[in-house]
C-alpha positions as CSV (number, residue, x, y, z in Angstrom):
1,X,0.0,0.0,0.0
2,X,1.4,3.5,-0.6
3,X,0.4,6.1,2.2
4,X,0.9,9.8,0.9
5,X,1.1,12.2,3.4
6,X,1.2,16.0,2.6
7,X,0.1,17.9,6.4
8,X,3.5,19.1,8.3
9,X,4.4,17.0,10.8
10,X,4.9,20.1,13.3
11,X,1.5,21.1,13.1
12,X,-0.6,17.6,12.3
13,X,-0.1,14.1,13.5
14,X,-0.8,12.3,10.0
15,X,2.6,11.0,9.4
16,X,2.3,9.9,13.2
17,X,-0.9,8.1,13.0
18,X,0.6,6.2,9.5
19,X,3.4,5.2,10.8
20,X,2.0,3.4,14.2
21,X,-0.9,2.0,12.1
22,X,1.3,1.1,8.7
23,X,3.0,-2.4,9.1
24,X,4.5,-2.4,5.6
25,X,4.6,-0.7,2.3
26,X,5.8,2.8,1.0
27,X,5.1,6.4,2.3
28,X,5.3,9.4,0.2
29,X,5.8,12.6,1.6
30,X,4.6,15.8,-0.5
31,X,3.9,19.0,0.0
32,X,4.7,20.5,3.6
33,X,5.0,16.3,5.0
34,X,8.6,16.4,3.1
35,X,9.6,19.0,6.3
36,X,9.4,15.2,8.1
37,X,12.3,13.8,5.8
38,X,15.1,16.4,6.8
39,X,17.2,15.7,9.6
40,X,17.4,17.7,12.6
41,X,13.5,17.9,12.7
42,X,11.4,16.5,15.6
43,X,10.2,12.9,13.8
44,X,13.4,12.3,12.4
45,X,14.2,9.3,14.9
46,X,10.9,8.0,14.2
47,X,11.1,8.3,10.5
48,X,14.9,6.2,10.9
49,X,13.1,3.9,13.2
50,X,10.3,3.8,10.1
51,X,12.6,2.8,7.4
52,X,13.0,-0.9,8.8
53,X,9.6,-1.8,7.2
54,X,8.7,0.8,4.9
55,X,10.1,2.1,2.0
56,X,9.9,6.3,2.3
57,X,9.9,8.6,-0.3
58,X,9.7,12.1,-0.5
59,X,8.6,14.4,-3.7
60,X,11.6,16.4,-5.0
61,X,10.5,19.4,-6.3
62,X,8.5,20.1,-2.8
63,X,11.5,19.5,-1.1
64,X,13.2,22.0,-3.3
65,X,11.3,24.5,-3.2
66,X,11.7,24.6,0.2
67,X,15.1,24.8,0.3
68,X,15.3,21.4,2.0
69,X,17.4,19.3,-0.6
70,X,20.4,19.2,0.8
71,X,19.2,18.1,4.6
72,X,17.4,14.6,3.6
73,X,17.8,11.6,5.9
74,X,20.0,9.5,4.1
75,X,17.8,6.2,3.4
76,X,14.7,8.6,1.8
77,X,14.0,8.2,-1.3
78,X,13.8,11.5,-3.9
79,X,11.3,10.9,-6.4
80,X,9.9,13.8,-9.2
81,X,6.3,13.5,-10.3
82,X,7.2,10.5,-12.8
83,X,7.8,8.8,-10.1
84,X,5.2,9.5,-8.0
85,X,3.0,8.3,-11.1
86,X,5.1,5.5,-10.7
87,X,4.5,4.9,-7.2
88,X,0.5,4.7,-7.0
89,X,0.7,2.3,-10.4
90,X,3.2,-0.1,-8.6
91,X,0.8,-0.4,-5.1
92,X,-2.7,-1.8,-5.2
93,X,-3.8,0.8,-3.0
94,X,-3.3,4.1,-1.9
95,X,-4.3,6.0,1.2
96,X,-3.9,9.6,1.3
97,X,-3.7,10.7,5.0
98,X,-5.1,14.1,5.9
């Protein structure tokens, strides 16, 4: 299953709530979620702790225009919209958190 997540995780508990209730499968993290993919932020140790049993991506160009590309957890996954097509074709399912 691929969960996307695009709600900051310093001001909304989706990536939270995914990650205790997914077992397995990819995350995508767009819009303000890609904040949770750079280290030195507050779910960084969960998101490491994450990458055991799910595969986590975050969307590139979001990232950049943030200014975020260059602080990425290492073991996260850059994909540009071609792969995020790429993404929801591969998995059955898809659950967008909000």
């Amino acid at each position: 299953m691929l969960h996307i997540i695009n709600k900051s995780p310093l001001g909304n508990n989706s990536l939270d709530s995914c990650l205790r209730a997914a077992g397995s499968g990819d995350i995508l993290l767009i819009e303000d979620a890609v904040y949770a993919a750079t280290k030195g932020n507050s779910m960084e140790g969960r998101v490491r702790e994450a990458m055991s049993r799910l595969k986590i991506y975050v969307l590139l160009p979001d990232l950049e225009a943030r200014g975020l590309a260059d602080r990425i957890i290492e073991g996260v996954s850059k994909v540009e919209y071609g792969g995020f097509v790429d993404l929801v074709a591969a998995n059955k399912n898809c659950q967008s958190w909000l």
